[in-house]
N, C-alpha and C positions, 0 to 999 in steps of 0.2 A: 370306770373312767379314770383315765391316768391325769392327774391333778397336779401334780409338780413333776420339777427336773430327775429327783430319784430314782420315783417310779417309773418313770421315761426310759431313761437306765435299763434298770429291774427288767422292763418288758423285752428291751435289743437283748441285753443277757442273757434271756431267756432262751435262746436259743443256740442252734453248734457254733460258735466262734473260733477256727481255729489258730488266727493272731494268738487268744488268751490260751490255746493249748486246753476248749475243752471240745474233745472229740463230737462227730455227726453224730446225731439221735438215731435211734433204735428205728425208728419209724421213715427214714431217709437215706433208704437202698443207694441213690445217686444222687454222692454230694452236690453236684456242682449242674446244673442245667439252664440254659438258658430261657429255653421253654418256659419254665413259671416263673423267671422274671420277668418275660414277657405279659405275661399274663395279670402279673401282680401290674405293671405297667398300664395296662390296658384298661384294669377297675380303676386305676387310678386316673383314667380321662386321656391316656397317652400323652405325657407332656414331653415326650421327644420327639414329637411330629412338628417336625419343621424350625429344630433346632441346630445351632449353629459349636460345633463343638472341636476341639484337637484332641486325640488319644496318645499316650504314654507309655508302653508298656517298656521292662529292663529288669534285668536285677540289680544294677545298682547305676544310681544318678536320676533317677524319673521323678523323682521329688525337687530337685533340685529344677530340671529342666522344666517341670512345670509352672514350679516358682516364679522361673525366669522370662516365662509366655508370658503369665499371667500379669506380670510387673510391666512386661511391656506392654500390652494390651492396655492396660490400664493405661498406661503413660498416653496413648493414643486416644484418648476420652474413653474408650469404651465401658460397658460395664459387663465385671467379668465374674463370673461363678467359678472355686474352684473347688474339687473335688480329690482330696487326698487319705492316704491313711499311712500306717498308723500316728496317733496325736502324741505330743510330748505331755501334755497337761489335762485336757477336758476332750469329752468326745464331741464338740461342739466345734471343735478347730476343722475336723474332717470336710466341713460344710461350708464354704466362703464364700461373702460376694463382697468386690474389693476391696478385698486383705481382713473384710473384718469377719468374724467367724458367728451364726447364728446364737442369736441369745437365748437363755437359760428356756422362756416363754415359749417363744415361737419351734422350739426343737420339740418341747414336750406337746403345745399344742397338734404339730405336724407327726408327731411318735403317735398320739391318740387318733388322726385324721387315718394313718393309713392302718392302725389293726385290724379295722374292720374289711378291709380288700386283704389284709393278711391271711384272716382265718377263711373268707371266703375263695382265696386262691387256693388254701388248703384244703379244705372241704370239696373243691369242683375237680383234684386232679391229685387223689389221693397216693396215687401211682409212682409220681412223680417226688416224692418228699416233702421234708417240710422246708420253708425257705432258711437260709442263714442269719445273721446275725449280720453280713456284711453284703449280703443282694439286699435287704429290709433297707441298710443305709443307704446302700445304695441309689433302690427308686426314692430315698427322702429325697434326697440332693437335686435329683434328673425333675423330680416335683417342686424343689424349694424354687432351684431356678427357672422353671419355665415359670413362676410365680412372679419371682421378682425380675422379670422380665431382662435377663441378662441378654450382651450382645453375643458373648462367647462363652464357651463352658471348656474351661479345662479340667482335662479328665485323665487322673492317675490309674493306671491298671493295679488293683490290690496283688494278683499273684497270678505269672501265666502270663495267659492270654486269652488264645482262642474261646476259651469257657468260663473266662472270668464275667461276672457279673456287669460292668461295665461294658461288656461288647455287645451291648444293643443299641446303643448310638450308632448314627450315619457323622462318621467326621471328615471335616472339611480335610486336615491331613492328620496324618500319624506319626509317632517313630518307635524306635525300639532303640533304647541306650546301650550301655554295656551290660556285657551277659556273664552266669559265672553259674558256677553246681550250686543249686538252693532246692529247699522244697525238695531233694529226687524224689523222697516216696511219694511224690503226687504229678511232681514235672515230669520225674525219669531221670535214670541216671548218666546222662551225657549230654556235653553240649550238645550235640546233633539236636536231640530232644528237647532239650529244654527250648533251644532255638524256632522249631519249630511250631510248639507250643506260644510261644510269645509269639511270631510272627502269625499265627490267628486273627489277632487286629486288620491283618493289611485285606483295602477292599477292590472293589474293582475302578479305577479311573481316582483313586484318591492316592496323594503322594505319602511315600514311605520314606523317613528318613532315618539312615541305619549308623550309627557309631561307627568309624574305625575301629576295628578289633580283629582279633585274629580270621583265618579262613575259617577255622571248623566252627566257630559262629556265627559268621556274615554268609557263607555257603548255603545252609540250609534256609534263613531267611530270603534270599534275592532267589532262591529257587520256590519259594512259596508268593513272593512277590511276584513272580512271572507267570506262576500258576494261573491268581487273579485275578492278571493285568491291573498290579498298582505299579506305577513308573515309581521307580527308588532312585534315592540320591545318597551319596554316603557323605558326612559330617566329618572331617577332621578339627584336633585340635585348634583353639584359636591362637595363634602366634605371641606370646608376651614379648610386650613392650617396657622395659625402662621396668626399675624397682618398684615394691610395692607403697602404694598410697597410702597414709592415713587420714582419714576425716570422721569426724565428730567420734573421735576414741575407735573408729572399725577399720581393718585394712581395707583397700581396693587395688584390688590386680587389673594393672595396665595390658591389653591384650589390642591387636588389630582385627577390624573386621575382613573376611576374607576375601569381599568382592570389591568395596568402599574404599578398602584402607583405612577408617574411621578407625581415632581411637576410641577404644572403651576402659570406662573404669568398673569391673567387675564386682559387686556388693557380695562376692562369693572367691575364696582363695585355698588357694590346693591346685595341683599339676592336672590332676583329675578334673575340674571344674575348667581347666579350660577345654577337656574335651566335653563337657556337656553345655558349656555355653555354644560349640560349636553345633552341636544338636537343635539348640533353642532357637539360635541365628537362622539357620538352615530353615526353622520351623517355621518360624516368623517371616521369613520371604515364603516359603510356600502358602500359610494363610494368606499372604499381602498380593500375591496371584489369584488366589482366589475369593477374593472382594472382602477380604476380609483386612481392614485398612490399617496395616501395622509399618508405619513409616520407619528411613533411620533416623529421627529425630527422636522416633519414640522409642525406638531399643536403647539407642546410645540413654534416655535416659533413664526406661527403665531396665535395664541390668545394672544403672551404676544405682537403684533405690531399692532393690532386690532383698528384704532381710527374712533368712529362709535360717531359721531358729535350730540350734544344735549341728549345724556343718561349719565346724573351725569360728566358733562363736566368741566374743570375746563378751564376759559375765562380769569381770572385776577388773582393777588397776591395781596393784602396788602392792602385792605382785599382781602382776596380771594373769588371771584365771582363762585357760579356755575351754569349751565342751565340743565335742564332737560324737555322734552318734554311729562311730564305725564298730561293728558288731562282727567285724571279718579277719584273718590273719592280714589280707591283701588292704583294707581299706584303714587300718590300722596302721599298714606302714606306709599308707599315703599321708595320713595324718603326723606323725613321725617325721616324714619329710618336709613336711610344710612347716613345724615349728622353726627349724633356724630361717628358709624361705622367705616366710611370714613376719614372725614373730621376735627375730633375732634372739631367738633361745634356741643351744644347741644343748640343755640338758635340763630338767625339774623333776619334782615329784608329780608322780600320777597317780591318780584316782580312777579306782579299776570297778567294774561289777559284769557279770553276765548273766545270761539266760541260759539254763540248765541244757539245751543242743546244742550251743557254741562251741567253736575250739579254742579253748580258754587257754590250753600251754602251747598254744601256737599263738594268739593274743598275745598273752606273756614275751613269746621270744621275739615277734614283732615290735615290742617295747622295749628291748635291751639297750638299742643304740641312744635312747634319748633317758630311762627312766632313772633317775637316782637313788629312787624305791618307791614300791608300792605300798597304795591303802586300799586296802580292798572293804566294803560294806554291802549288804545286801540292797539289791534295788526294790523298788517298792513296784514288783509284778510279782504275778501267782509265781511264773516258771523260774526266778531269780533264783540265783546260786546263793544259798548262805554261807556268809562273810567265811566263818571257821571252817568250811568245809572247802570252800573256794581257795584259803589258804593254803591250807593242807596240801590240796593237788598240785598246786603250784610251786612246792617245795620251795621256795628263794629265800635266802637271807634277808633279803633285805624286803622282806615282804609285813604287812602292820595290819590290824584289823580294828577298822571303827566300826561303834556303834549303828552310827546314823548317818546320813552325807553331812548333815551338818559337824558332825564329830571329825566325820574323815576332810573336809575341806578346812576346818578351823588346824587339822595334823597338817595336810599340805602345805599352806600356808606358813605355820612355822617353820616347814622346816625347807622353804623353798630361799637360796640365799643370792645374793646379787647377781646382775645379769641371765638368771632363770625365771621357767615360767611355771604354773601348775598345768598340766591337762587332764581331764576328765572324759575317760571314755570306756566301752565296753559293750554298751547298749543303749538306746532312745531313752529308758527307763533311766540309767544312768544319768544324762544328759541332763535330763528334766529334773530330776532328784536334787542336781549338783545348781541347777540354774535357780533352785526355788531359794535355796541354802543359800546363797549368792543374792539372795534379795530381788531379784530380777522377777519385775510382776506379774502376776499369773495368777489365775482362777486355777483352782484343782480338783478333778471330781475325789470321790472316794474311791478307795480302792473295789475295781470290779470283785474281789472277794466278797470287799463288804458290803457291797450292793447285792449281788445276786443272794 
């Protein structure tokens, strides 16, 4: 019997994860099938029968756009589940229902409720593999909420699409964010494909809403969308309005709504984030079509209460610290863009780390126009780069290695000098590393090493 939070742990790790980079088991010819999360679904009572959900899928902004539903939703009384990965701090974050993230108790109680449909999913359909690490989370979540009796369930796609675990929901609508080459050895190696793959989600008579982005991504999705028959709308950016806002220490990017003209104060800033609020917008009038009651009184107020942890975050004053979770050459030099934007810093020191498959000297060159020099520290994941080796690669002069994030933010900081700012970025692991060191509160699990 699983008896505390650990061993709760212990048992999801127990299986192929491949977030943590530890490859499918021996005994699970086909990673990824929907079939026996069905199935696992199924011993578990079917708690998506007659639930009320929006789907997500992208490579990059689905975090943020879900953030952004779910803030409204809320703002509209309802009660919202939300279903995300991966977590900056505890894996308890992945599981939400309005804003707050399942406690220590109820994770491990619900870890121990569903093993028993686990092993027996595995024992009736030996054929088919054994489940993941992240379908297991999966049916927790589709079970926590039909438990706690949510209005709406927003639903992040982990990776993909069409065969990701989450697409056994019926959703009210869908979208697909920005797309970019991730995953190939599993998406494929071109947009075409990967496009494809993500546009899986779209269902027959449910709206599809697709990011502005180039043709050879939006192409293969509206031709999948017509395949079966979902009517698609395509989201452009939302228009900024007037400079950035500050309140209670966070920016807010002044933006207009595109059919309203309402202003919005966005609890999210970056050039980027106005095209995913234009997704979320878009989103929120297609659930508000279909009954599902998300006013503008409730967007306008929740995007301007939106706090979506590690996207151009502000952790400290004086200097002022920020964290962002850009892990891309591209989402790197969004971030980059947005400090003078934002933050009225056109140069600081940064606080660097990666995951050992990033393009870390393209990271690097990404950071030239803003960085005054690097601290590089190993983040606290299996796949993390260490510090001195991370260095190394990265040949710069002007490049420094800390111990610990707390080492390397205590170097930033001195050596960040007026009218500059620190940023922290490279990976989520980064993010979260740099937020704890920053004092900024958090529960932590252990490191999956030293759990499993």
């Amino acid at each position: 019997m699983l008896s505390t939070y650990a061993e709760a742990l212990r048992y999801l790790y127990g299986f192929s994860d491949l977030e943590r980079g530890t490859g499918m088991h021996d005994k699970s010819p086909a990673p990824y099938r929907l079939s026996r999360v069905r199935r696992l679904l199924d011993r578990l009572g079917d708690p998506i029968r007659d639930g009320c959900y929006v789907h997500v899928a992208g490579s990059k902004g689905k975090g943020s756009v879900c953030a952004l539903v779910a803030s409204a939703a809320e703002a509209a009384g309802l009660r919202v589940g939300f279903y995300t990965q991966p977590h900056l701090h505890t894996f308890r974050e992945r599981i939400q229902v309005d804003g707050t993230s399942i406690g220590s108790a109820a994770f491990t109680a619900l870890t121990e409720e569903v093993r028993p449909a686990v092993e027996a999913t595995h024992a009736g359909a030996a054929q088919e593999g054994l489940l993941t690490t992240f379908e297991i989370a999966t049916a927790m979540a589709l079970l926590y909420f039909k438990r706690e009796d949510v209005d709406l369930g927003v639903i992040e796609v982990g990776m993909g699409g069409g065969w990701d675990a989450t697409n056994v929901i019926s959703p009210r609508a869908t979208a697909i964010t920005s797309l970019a080459l991730e995953h190939t050895q599993i998406l494929g190696d071109s947009i075409e494909l990967i496009a494809r793959e993500k546009a899986g989600i779209a269902k027959a008579g449910v709206p599809l809403i697709l990011a502005r982005q180039d043709a050879a991504a939006m192409d293969p999705v509206a031709a999948v969308a017509a395949r079966v028959g979902a009517p698609g709308t395509v989201a452009e950016p939302l228009t900024p309005h007037g400079a950035t806002l500050w309140r209670d220490g966070r920016p807010r990017m002044l933006v207009h709504a595109p059919d309203t003209g309402d202003t919005l104060a966005l609890g999210l800033v970056g050039a980027h984030q106005r095209l995913n609020a234009g997704v979320a917008y878009a989103l929120c009038r297609a659930l508000a079509a279909r009954d599902v009651p998300i006013g503008r009184d409730a967007i306008r107020a929740g995007f301007g209460a939106v706090h979506w942890p590690a996207r151009l975050e502000v952790v400290a004053d004086s200097p002022v610290v920020v964290v962002d979770g850009a892990h891309t050459p591209e989402s790197v030099a969004l971030a980059v863009e947005a400090m003078p934007a934002h933050f009225a810093a056109q140069r600081g020191p940064v606080i660097f780390g990666a995951l050992r498959d990033k393009k870390v000297e393209a990271m690097a060159l990404a950071l030239q126009p803003f960085a005054t020099r690097l601290i590089v520290f190993r983040p606290g994941h299996p796949r993390g780069w260490d510090a001195r080796q991370l260095a190394d690669k990265l040949r710069a002069a002007n490049v420094s290695v800390a111990s610990d994030p707390t080492a390397a933010l205590e170097s930033a900081r001195a050596a960040c000098r007026p009218g500059e700012a620190v940023l922290a970025l490279g990976s989520l692991a980064v993010a979260a590393d740099i937020r704890a060191a920053a004092g900024v509160p958090c529960e932590r699990d252990p490191s999956p090493a030293k759990v499993v």
